[in-house]
TIZA-979296 format. One line per 3 residues: their letters; for each residue x, y, z of C-alpha. Coordinates in Angstrom, 3 decimals, padded with zeros to 6 digits, always signed. Layout:
REM TIZA-979296
A	X/Y/Z; ...
This chain:
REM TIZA-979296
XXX	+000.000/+000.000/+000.000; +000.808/+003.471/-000.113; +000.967/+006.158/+002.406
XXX	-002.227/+007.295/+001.989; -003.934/+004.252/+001.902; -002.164/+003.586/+004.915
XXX	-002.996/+006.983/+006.911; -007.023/+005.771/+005.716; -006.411/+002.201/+006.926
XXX	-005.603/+002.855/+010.275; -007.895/+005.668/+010.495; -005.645/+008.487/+010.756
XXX	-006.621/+012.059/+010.510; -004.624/+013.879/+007.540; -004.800/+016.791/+005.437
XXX	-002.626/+017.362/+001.842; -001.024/+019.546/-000.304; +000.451/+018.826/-003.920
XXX	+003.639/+018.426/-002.207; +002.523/+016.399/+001.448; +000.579/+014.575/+003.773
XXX	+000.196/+017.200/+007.030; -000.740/+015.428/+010.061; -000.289/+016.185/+014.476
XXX	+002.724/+015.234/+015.294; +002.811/+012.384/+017.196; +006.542/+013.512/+018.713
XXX	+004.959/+016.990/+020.021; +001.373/+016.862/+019.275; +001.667/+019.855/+017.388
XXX	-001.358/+019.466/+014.784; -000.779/+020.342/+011.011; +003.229/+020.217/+011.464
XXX	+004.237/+016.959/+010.623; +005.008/+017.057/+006.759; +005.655/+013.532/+004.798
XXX	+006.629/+014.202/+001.250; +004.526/+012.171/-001.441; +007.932/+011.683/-003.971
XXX	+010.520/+011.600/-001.648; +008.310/+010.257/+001.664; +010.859/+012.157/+003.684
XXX	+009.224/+013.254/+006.823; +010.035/+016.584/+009.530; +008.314/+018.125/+012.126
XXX	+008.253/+022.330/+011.461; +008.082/+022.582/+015.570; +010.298/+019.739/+016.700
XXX	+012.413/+018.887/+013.576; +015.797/+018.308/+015.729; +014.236/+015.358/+017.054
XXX	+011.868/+013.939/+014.385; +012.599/+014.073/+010.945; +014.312/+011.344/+008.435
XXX	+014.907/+009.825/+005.499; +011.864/+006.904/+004.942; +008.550/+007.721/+006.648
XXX	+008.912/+003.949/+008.769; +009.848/+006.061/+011.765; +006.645/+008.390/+011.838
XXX	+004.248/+005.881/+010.824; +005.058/+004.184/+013.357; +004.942/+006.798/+016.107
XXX	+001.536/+007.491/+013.898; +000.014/+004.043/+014.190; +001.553/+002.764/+017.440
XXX	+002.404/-000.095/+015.936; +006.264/-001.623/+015.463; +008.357/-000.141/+013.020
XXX	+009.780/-003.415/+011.720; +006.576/-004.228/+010.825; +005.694/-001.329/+008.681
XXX	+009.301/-001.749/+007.198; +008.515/-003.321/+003.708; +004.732/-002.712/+003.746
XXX	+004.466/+000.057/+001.474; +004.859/+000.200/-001.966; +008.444/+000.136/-003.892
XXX	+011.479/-000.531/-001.580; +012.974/+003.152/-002.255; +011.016/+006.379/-002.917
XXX	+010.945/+008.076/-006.119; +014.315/+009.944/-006.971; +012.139/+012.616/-008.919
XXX	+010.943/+015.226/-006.395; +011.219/+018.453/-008.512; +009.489/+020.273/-010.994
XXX	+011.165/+022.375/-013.857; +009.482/+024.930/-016.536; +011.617/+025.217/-019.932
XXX	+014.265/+027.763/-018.883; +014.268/+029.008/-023.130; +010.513/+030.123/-022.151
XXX	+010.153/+031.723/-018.507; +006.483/+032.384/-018.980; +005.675/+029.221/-019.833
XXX	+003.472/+027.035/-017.255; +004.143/+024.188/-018.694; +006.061/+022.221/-016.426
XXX	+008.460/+018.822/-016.698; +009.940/+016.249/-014.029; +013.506/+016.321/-013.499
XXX	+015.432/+014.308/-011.270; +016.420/+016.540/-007.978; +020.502/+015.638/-008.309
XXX	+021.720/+018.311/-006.123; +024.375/+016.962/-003.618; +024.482/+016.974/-000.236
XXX	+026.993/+018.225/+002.767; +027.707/+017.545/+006.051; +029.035/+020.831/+008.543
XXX	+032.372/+021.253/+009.528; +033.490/+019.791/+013.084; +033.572/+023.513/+014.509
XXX	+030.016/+024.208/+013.612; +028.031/+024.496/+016.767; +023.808/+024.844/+017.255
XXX	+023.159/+028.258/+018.258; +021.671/+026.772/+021.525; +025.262/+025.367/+022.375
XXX	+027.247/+027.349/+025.095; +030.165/+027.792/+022.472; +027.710/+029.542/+019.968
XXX	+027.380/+032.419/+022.894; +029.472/+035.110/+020.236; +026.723/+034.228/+017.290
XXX	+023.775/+034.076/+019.439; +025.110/+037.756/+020.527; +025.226/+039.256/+017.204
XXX	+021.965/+037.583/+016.188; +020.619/+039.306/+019.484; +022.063/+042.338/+018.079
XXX	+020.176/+041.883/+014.984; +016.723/+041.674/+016.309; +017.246/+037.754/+016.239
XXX	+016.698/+035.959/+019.254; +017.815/+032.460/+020.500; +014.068/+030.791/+019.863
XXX	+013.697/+032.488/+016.395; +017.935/+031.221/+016.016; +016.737/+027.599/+017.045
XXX	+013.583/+027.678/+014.453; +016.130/+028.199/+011.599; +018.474/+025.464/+012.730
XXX	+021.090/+028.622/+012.856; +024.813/+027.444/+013.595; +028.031/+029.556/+014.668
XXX	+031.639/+028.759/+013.287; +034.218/+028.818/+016.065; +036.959/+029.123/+013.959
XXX	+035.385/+031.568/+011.491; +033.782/+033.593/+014.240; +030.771/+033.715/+011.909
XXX	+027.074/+032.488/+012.003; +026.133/+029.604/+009.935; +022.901/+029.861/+007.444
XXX	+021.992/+026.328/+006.645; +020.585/+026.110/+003.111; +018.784/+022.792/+003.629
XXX	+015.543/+021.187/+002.944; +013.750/+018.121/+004.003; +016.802/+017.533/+006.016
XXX	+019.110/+017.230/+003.137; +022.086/+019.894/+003.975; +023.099/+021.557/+000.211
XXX	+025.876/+024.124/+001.457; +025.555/+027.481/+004.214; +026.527/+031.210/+004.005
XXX	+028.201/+032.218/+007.050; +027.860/+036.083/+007.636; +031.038/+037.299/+009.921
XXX	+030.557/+039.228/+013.112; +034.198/+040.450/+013.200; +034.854/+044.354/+011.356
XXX	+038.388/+044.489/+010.182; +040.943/+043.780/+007.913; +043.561/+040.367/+006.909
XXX	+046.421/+040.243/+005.159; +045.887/+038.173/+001.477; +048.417/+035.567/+002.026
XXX	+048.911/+035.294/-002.012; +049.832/+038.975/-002.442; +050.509/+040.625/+000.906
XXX	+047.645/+042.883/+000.613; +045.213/+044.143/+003.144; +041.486/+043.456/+002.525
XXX	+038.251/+043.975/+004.258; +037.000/+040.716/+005.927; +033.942/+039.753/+003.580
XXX	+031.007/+040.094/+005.282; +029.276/+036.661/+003.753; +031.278/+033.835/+002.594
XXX	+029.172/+030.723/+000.699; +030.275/+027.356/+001.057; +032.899/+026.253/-001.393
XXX	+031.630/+023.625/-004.272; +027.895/+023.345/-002.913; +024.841/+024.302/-005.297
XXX	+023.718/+027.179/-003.567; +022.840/+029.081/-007.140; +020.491/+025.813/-007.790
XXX	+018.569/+026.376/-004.062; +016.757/+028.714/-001.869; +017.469/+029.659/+001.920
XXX	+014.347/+028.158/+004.307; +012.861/+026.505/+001.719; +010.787/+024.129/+004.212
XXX	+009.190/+027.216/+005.432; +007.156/+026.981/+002.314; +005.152/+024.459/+003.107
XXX	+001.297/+024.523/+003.574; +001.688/+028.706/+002.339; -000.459/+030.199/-000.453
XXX	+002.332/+032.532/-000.842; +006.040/+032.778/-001.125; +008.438/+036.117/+000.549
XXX	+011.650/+036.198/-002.124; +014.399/+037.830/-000.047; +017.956/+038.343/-000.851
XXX	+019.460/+037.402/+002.440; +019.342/+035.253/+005.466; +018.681/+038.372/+008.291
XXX	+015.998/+039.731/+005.716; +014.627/+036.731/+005.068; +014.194/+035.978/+008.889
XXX	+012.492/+039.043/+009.357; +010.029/+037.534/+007.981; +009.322/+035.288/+010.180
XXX	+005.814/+036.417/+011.504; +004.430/+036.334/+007.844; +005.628/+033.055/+006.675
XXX	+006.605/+031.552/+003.206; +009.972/+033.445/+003.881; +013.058/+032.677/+001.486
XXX	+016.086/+034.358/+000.449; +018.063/+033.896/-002.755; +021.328/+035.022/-001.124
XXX	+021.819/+037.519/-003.322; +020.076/+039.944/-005.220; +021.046/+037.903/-008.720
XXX	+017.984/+035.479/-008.804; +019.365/+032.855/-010.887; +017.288/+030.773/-013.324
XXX	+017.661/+027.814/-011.907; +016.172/+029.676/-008.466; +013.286/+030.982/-010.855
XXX	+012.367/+027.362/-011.950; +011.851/+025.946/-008.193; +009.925/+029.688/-006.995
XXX	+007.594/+028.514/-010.798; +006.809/+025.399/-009.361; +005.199/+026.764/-006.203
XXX	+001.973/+025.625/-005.397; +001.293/+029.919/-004.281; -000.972/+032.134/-005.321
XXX	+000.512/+034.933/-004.397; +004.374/+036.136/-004.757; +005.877/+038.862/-002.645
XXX	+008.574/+040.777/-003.902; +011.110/+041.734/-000.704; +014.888/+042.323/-002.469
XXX	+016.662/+045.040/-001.265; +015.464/+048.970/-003.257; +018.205/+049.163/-004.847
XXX	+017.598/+046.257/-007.084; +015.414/+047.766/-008.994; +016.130/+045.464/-012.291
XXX	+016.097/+042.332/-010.596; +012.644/+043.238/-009.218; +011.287/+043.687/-012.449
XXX	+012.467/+040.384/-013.381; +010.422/+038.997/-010.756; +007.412/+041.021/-011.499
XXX	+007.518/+039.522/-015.065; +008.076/+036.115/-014.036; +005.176/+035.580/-011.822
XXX	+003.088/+037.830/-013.785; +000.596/+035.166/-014.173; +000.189/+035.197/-010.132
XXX	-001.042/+037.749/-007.973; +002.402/+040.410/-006.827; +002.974/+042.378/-003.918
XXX	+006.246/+044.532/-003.772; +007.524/+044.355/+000.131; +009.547/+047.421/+000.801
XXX	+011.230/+047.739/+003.969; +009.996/+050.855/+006.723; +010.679/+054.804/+005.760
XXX	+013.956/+055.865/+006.270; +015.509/+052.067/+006.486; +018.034/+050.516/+003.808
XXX	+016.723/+046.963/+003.574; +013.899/+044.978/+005.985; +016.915/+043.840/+008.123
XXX	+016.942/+046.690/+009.534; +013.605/+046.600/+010.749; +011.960/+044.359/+013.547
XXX	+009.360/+041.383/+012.933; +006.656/+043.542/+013.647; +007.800/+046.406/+011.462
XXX	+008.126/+044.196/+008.780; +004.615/+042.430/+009.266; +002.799/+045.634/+009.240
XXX	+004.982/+046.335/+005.803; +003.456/+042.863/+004.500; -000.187/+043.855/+005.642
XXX	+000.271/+047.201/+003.259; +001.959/+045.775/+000.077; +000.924/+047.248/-002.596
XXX	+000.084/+044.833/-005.630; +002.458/+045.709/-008.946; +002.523/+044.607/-012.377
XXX	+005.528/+044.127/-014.997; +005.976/+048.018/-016.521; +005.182/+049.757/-013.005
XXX	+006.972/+052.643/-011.867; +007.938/+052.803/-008.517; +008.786/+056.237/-006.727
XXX	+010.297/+054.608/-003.638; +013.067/+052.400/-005.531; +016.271/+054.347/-006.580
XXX	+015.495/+053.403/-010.028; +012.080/+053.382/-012.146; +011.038/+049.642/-012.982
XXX	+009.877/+050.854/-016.570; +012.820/+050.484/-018.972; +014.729/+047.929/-017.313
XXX	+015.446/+044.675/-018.627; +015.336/+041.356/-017.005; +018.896/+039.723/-016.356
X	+019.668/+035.776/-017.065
């Protein structure tokens, strides 16, 4: 049998998406946060994911169903899920809904030995910057945030359905090094990417899609997690939203697509605009007198959300520091 016949077999209470079967978690009890994916039948928990989530859905079935996990091992149908978990419009054509299976062949990472959870005691110099940020602990936790002891920088896990792809780690030192290759003195980069990880072929928070009508594009990992309170938050780390990044933000199941990069990317914006112009789009702009929305606080940036006003490819917009009109979309 299959996972839904299954769930209806043992009379289990579920709802779905195109993407999963939602249930109460039977680790927390949390209803409408336990996620099992129909292609992949990964499973995770959105409230208590560091202790329940995995690979085959054996493990939640049985926490689901009471019953012994060795006995459910086997019973459902196919000995390995499907590999093919994504969707992919034609990138010659980017208005085109058509859409085509692809197998998702993105690899996966493990972190560094020095990489420590935000809630461990030797994270105390990230969870202070965070802090500093308008970030607390909790909010840290929620994000599965990490801290670099070596780097002295925090760890943004770009991950999804538990599979780790790569991080950006955003310093919390100011200062200067010496470039060992040509005895030069150079600003510490504020963000460094992992090295030979897909992170052009992903999006930051990704899980925190699921069960939204709606999708928050972001550029980075502070902006994105002001976004918190309205949910559906990504970021694209960067303001260069790549086409591969376009193709998985198509394949949303959302109605409605809001636009939050930084003002002064004014073309990329319009990009978006004409992208999703077959959905409903809402341009985000952070609070008067503010550079980006990580400057501002949850609740800033909520009240921002509630007062988007809806745009169309070919707008002008007063606030950005350039007009949307003339610009052309980039590859």
């Amino acid at each position: 049998m299959d996972i839904r016949e299954f769930l209806t077999d043992r009379g289990i209470s579920f709802k779905e998406n195109q993407q999963s079967y939602i249930l109460t978690c039977p680790n927390c009890s949390k209803p409408d946060k336990l996620y099992i994916r129909k292609l992949t039948q990964n499973f995770i928990c959105f409230f208590c994911a560091d202790s329940f989530k995995g690979g085959r859905p054996d493990r939640a079935l049985a926490a689901l169903s009471g019953e012994h996990i060795q006995s459910i091992d086997g019973i459902l149908r196919g000995s390995t899920p499907q590999a093919v978990d994504r969707l992919q419009i034609k990138l010659n054509d980017p208005y085109n809904s058509d859409v085509s299976e692809y197998v998702d062949d993105r690899p996966t990472v493990n972190f560094p030995n020095d990489f420590v959870h935000v809630t461990n005691v030797g994270a105390q110099e990230g969870v202070k910057y965070l802090e500093s940020r308008g970030v607390s602990l909790e909010i840290a936790s929620q994000y599965n945030l990490y801290y670099s002891t070596s780097q002295q920088r925090v760890i943004f896990p770009v991950e999804e359905d538990g599979r780790l792809f790569g991080w950006q780690g955003r310093t919390i030192r100011d200062g200067e090094y010496i470039d060992r290759r040509t005895g030069e003195r150079r600003k510490i980069p504020k963000m460094l990417g992992s090295k030979n990880t897909p992170l052009h072929r992903c999006l930051m928070f990704s899980d925190r899609l699921y069960g939204q009508d709606h999708v928050v594009i972001c550029e980075g990992p502070i902006d994105a997690i002001k976004c918190h309170l309205i949910g559906g938050n990504i970021a694209t780390m960067g303001k260069a939203v790549t086409d591969d990044q376009i193709n998985l933000l198509r394949r949303l199941p959302v109605t409605k697509v809001y636009v939050a990069l930084d003002p002064d990317a004014a073309v990329e914006i319009n990009q978006l605009i004409k992208y999703f112009s077959d959905r409903e789009v809402f341009l985000l702009m952070p609070p008067s007198g503010l550079k980006d929305l990580g400057e501002a606080t949850m609740e800033q940036v909520y009240e921002q959300f509630l007062h988007a006003p809806k745009v169309t490819a070919g707008h002008i917009f007063p606030f950005l520091k350039v007009g949307l009109k003339d610009s052309k979309p980039t590859s």
